[in-house]
Phi, psi and omega in degrees: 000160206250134187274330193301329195239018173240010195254327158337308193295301175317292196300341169315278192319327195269327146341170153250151142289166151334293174286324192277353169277320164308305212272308180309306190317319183276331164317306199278334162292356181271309154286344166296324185290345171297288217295291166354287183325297202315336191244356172248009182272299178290001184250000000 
């Protein structure tokens, strides 16, 4: 087994990428824009 290309593969795996970094932000910015009003609407 090649050691070079499984230690390659771990660091790969253990990161975020980029785009999966993108993608929680713009969600957890989707909710905020929900949730927010809501909570400044009941006070």
């Amino acid at each position: 087994m090649n050691t070079l290309t499984t230690t390659n593969q771990n660091i790969i795996r253990r990161g975020f990428t980029l785009i999966e970094i993108l993608i929680v932000v713009v969600i957890l910015g989707i909710l905020a824009a929900v949730v927010v009003p809501q909570f400044t609407n009941a006070a």
